[in-house]
C-alpha positions in Angstrom: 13.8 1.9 -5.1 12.4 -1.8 -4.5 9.3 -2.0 -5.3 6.7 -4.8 -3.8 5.0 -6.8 -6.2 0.7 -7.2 -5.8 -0.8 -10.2 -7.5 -2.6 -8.0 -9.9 -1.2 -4.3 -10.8 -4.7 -3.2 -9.6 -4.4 -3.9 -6.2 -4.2 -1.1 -3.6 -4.0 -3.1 -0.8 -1.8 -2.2 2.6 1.0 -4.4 3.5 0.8 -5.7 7.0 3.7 -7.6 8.9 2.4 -10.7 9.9 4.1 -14.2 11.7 6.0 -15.0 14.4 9.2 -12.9 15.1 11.9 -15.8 13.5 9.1 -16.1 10.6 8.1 -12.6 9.7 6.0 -11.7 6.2 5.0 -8.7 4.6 1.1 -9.6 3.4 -1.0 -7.4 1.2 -4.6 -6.8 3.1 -6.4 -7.2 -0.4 -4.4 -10.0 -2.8 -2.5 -11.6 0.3 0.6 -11.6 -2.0 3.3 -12.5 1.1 7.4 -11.2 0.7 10.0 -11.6 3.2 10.2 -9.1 6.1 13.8 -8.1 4.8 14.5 -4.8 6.2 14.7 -3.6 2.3 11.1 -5.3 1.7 9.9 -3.5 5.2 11.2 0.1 4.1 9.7 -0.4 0.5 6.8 -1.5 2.6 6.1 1.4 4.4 7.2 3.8 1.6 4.1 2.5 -0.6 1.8 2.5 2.4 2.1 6.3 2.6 1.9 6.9 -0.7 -1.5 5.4 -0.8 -2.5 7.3 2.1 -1.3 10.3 0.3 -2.8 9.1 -3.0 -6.7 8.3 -1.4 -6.4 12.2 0.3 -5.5 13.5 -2.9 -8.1 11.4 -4.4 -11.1 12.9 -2.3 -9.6 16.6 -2.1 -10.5 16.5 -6.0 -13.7 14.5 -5.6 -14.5 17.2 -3.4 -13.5 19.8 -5.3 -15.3 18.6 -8.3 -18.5 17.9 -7.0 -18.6 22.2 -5.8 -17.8 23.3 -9.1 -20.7 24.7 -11.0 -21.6 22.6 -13.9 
């Protein structure tokens, strides 16, 4: 699988698809790292946007469920 590289492996930015239509770019929303909008880059794109969705759900399921446990 392609994987989309940040500017720092910290970043949990979105990518966005930005430029005119002859001149597309896939932009991180935090590090503005750009890439080609190859259909490849798109796809891998897209794949890591959900997982981040899925990722900050998790994320505050178990924030949620920690903070009703009894201490």
């Amino acid at each position: 699988m392609l994987e989309l590289s940040h500017t720092h492996g910290a970043c949990v930015g979105n990518w966005r698809l930005v430029g005119a239509s002859d001149l597309r770019r896939i932009r991180c929303d935090r590090c503005s790292v750009e890439h080609d909008a190859t259909p490849e880059h798109r796809l891998a794109a897209i794949d890591e946007n959900y997982a981040g969705i899925y990722l900050r759900r998790l994320a505050a399921e178990g924030a949620a469920h920690l903070g009703s446990e009894p201490e």
